[in-house]
C-alpha positions as semicolon CSV with decimal commas, in nm:
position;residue;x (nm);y (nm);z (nm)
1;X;-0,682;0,477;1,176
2;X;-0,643;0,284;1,508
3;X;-0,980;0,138;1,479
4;X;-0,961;0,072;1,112
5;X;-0,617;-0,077;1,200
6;X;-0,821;-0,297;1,507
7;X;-1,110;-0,388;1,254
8;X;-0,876;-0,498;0,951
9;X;-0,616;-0,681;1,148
10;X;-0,958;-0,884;1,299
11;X;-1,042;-1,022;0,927
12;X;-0,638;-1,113;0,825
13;X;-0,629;-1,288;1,151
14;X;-0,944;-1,497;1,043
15;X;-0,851;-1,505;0,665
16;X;-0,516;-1,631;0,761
17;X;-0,670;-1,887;0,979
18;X;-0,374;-2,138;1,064
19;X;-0,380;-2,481;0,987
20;X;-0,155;-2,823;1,151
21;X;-0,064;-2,960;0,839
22;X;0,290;-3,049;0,710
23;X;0,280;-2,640;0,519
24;X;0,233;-2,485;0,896
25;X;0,545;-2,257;0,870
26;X;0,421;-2,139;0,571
27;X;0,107;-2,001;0,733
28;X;0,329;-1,926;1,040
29;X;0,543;-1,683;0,800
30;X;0,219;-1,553;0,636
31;X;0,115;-1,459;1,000
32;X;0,390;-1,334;1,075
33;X;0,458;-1,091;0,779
34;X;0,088;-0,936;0,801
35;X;-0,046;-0,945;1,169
36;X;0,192;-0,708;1,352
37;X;0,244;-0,377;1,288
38;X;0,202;-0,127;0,995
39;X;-0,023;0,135;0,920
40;X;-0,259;0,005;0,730
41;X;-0,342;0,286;0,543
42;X;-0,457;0,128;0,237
43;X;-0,699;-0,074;0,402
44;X;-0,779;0,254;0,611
45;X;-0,812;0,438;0,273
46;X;-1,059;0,110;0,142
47;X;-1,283;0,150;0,462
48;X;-1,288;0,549;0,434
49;X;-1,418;0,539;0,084
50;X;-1,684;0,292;0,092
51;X;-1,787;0,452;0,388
52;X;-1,930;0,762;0,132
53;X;-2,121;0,545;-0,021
54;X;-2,294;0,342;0,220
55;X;-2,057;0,021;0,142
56;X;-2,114;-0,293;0,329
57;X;-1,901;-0,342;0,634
58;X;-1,841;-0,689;0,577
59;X;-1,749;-0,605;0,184
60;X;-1,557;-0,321;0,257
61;X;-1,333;-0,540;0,520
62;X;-1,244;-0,764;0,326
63;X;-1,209;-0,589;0,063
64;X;-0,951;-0,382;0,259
65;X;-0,790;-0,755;0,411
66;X;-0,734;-0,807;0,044
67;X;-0,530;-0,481;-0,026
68;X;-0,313;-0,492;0,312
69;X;-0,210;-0,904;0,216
70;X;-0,061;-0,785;-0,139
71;X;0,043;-0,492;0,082
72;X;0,290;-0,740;0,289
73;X;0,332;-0,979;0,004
74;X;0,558;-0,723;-0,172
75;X;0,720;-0,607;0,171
76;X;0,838;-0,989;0,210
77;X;0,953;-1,017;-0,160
78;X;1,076;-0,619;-0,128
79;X;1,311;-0,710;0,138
80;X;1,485;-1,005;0,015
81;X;1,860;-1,022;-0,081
82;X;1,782;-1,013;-0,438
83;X;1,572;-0,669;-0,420
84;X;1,656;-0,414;-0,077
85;X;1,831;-0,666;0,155
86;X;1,632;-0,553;0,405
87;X;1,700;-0,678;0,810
88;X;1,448;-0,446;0,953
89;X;1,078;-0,377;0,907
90;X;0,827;-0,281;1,160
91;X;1,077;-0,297;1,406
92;X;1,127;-0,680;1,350
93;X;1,338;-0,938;1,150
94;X;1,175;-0,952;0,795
95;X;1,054;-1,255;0,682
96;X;1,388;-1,384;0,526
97;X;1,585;-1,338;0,836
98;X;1,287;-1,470;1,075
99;X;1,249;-1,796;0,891
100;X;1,444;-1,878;0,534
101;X;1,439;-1,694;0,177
102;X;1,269;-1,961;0,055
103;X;0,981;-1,987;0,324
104;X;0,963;-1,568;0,236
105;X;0,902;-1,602;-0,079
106;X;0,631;-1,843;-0,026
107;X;0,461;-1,635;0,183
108;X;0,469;-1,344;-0,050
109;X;0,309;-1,611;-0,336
110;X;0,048;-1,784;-0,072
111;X;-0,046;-1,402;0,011
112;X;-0,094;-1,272;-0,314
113;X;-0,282;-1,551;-0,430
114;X;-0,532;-1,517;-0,092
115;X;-0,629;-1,187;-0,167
116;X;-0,781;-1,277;-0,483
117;X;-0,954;-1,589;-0,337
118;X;-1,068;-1,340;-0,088
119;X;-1,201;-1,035;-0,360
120;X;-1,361;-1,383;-0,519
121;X;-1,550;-1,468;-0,232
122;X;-1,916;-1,424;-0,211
123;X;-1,904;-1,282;0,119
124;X;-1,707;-0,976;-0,050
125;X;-2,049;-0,871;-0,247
126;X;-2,329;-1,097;-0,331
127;X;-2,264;-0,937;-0,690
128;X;-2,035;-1,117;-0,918
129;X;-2,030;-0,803;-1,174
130;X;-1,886;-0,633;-0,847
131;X;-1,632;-0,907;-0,734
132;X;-1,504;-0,950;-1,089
133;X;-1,429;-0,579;-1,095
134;X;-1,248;-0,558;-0,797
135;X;-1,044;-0,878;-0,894
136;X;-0,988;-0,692;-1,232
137;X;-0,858;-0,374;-1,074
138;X;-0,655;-0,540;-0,802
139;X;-0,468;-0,745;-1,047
140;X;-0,362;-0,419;-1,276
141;X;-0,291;-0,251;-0,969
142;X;-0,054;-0,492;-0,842
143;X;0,133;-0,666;-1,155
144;X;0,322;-0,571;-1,440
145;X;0,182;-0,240;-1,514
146;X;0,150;-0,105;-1,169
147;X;0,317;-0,194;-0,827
148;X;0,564;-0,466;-0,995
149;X;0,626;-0,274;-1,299
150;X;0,708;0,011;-1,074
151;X;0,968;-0,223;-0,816
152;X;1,121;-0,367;-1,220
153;X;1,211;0,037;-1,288
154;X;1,346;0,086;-0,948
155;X;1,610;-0,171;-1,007
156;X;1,634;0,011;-1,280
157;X;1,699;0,351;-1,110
158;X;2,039;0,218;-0,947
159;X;2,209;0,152;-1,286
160;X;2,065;0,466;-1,446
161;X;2,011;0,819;-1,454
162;X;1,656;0,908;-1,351
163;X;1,490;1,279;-1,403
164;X;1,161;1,346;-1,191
165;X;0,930;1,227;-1,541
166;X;1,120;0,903;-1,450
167;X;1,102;0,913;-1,112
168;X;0,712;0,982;-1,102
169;X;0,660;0,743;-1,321
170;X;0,784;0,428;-1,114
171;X;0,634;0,587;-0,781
172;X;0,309;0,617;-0,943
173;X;0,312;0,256;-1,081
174;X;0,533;0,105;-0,756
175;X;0,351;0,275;-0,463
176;X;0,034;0,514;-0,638
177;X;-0,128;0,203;-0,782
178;X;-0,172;0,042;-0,517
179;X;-0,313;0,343;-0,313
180;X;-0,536;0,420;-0,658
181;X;-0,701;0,080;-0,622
182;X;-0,786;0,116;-0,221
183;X;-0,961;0,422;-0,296
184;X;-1,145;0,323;-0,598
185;X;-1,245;0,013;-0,462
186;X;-1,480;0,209;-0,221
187;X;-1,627;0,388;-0,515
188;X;-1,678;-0,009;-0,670
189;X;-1,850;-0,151;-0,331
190;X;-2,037;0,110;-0,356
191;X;-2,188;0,139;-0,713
192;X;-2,081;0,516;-0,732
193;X;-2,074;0,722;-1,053
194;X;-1,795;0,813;-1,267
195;X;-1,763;1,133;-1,160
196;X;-1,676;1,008;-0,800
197;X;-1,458;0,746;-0,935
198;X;-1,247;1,017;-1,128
199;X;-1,264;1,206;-0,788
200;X;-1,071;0,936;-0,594
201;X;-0,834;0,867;-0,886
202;X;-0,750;1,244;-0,884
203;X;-0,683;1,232;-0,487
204;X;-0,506;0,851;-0,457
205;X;-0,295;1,003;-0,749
206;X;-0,160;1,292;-0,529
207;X;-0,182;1,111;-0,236
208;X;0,060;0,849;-0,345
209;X;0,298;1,064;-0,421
210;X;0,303;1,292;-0,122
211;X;0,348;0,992;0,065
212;X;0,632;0,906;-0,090
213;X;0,822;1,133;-0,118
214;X;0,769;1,180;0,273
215;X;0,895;0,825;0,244
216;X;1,227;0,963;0,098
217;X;1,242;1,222;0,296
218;X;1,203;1,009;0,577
219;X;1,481;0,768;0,472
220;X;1,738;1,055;0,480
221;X;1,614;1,282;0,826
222;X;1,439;0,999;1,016
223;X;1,594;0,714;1,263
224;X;1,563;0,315;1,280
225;X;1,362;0,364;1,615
226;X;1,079;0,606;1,419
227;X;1,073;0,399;1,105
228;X;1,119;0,062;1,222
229;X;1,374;0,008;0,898
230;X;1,679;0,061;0,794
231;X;1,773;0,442;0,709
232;X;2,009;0,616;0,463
233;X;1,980;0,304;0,214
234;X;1,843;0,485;-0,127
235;X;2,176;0,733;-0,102
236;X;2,404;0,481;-0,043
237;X;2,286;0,257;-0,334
238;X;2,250;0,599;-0,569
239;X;1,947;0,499;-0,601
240;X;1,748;0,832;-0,790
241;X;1,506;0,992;-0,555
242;X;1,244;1,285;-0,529
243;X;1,453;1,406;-0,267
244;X;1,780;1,335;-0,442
245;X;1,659;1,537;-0,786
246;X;1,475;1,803;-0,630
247;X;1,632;1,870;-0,258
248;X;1,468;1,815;0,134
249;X;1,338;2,205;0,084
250;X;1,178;2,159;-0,239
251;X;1,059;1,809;-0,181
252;X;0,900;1,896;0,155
253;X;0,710;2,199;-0,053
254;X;0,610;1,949;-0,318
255;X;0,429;1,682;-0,035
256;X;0,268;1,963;0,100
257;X;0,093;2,098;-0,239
258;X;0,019;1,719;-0,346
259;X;-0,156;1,668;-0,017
260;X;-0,353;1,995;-0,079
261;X;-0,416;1,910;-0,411
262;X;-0,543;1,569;-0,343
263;X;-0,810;1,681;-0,056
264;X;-0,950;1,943;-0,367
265;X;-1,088;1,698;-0,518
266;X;-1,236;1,545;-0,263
267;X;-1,478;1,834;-0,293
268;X;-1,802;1,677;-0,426
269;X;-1,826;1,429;-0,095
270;X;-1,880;1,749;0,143
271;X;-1,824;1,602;0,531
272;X;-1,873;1,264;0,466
273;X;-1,473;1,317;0,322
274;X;-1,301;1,493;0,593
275;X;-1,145;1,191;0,783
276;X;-1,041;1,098;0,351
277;X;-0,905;1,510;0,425
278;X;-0,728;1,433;0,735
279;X;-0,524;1,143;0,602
280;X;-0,378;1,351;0,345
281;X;-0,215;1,616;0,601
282;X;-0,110;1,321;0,809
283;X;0,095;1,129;0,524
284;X;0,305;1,439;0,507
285;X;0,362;1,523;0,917
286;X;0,428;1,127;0,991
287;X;0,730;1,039;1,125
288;X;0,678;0,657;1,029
């Protein structure tokens, strides 16, 4: 992950090339809300699965450059007053409280609108039919029926009662979509068959969920200093969680069989998966 973490952070710093031109602090925000810090395990995820099928490095980079900037778009817009009002992430100011609200939000718009222009790009895949898909998938993946669709019901989940159907729902739509679309992407790169597209559907499907409910576990047993955000937040807005409904016993349990679940059906990839097999054990021990 630390060299997929080196490689990726490599193409945002080039895609997010700045500029002196009167709109500099907006490229200084966009900079700033992308280049330090994070996991990047979506990108991580992109690189992994194009990797079993041969994908392009070039492609697959930017491809997962494209993922990690609607990544930190919806951190930025996450954060603001109006959603979490956040103070803390990575271990720095977020965007708001580092430059203005308005200069955030900006930087959320400029970044979701650069990922496309970067799927678009002919340096992505000298294939349109390819580029088109990818723009195609991203898009669902990130707007009213996935990740923003999902953030809409969380709102949601402070005002109302929410069971785990509910609950399951909006994680799959406000964090699985996203992680479904980094690891089909590889399979789309790659020109794969159905069969391992419906593979990596069925393990980005468990694997977004183990993550978070590690997430919400994580928000009620872990610190500021392991997280690099505030703590404790979800219970104090009543906010309905998997660890709220089901308990830190049960919920633990429950990350552990979705991260076994999801490396089954990695199954038809053999070796070529096991790093795809590693990530899933690791989403579920992290402590950030």
């Amino acid at each position: 992950m630390a060299t997929a973490e080196a490689q990726v952070s490599e193409m945002l710093d080039r895609v997010l090339s700045a500029e002196t031109v009167p709109e500099t602090r907006l490229y200084e925000s966009m900079r700033y809300a992308t280049l330090e810090g994070g996991k990047r395990l979506r990108p991580f995820l992109v690189l992994q699965c194009a990797n079993l099928f041969d994908g392009t490095c070039q492609g697959s980079l930017r491809t997962a450059a494209a993922v990690e900037l609607v990544h930190c778009y919806s951190l930025i817009h996450d954060d603001l007053p109006v959603m979490d009002d956040d103070d803390l992430r990575r271990g720095r100011p977020t965007t708001h409280r580092q430059f203005d609200e308005a200069t955030a939000i900006l930087a959320g718009d400029a970044l979701l609108t650069l990922s496309f222009e970067v799927l678009a790009h002919p340096d992505t895949h000298n294939n349109p039919s390819v580029r088109c898909d990818l723009v195609l998938k991203l898009a669902r993946a990130a707007g009213s029926h996935g990740m923003v669709g999902g953030q809409m019901i969380d709102l949601s989940a402070q005002k109302e009662s929410f069971g785990i159907g509910e609950i399951t729902r909006m994680q799959r739509l406000k964090t699985g979509a996203l992680i479904t679309f980094s690891c089909e992407a590889g399979a789309i790169l790659g020109n794969a068959i159905e069969p391992a597209h419906e593979a990596l559907r069925g393990y980005a499907h468990d694997l977004g969920l183990a993550f978070q409910i590690t997430d919400d576990l994580l928000d009620v047993e872990g610190t500021v200093e392991e997280t690099g955000k505030a703590v404790g937040k979800d219970e104090d807005a009543g906010k309905a969680t998997f660890v709220g409904i089901l308990g830190r016993d049960r919920a633990r349990t429950q990350a552990s069989l979705l991260a076994d679940q999801a490396i089954e059906h990695l199954a038809i990839f053999d070796e070529k998966a096991d790093l795809l097999r590693s990530v899933a054990r690791f989403i579920v021990e992290r402590r950030s």
